[in-house]
C-alpha positions in Angstrom: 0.0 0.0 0.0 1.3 3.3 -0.5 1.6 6.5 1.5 -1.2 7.8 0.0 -3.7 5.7 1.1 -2.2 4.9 4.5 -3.1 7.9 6.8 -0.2 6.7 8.8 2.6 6.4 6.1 1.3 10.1 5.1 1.5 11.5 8.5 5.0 10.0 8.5 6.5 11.4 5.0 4.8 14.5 5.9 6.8 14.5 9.0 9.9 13.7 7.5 9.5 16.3 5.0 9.0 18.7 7.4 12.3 17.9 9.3 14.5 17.2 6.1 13.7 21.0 4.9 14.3 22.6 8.7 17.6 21.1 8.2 18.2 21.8 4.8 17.2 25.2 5.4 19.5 25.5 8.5 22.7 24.1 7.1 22.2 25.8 3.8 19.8 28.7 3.3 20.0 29.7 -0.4 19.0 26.5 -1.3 15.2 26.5 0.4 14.8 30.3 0.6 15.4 31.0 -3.3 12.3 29.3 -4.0 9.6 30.9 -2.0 6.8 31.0 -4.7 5.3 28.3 -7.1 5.5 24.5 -7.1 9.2 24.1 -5.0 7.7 27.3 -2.7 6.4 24.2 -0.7 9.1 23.2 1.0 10.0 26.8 2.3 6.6 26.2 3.7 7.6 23.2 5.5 10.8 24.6 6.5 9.0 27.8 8.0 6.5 25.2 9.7 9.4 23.2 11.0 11.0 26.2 12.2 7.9 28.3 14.3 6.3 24.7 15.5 9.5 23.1 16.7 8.3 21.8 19.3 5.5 20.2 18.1 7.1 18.5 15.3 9.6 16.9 17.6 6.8 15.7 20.0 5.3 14.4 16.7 8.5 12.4 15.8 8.9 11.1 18.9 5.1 9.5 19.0 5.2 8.3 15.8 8.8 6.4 16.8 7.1 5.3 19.6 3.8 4.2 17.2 6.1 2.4 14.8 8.3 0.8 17.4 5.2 -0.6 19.6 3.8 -1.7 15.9 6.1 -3.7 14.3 
């Protein structure tokens, strides 16, 4: 089954997403922020998400570590 059609798997690449622009955007900053508008604008959005809700995405990656730990 895919991500798509497991709300699980999608809450996890989302997640994932989410952290692998944050770091992206901290280690090199050109590379996220030149492309704040149209398609790739997207993942400036999920760096700026990663970056003001920090704390939420982290309690978010721990429980589903925890979920997919206690699953398997």
């Amino acid at each position: 089954m895919t991500a798509l059609f497991n709300f699980e798997s999608l809450l996890l690449v989302i997640l994932l997403v989410i952290c692998t622009c944050t770091y992206a955007r901290a280690t090199a900053p050109g590379l996220i922020d030149r492309n704040k508008e149209g398609f790739l604008g997207i993942f400036f959005k999920f760096a700026r998400i990663g970056e003001r809700l920090s704390p939420y995405v982290a309690v978010a990656c721990v429980v589903m570590g925890f979920r997919i730990m206690l699953k398997a």
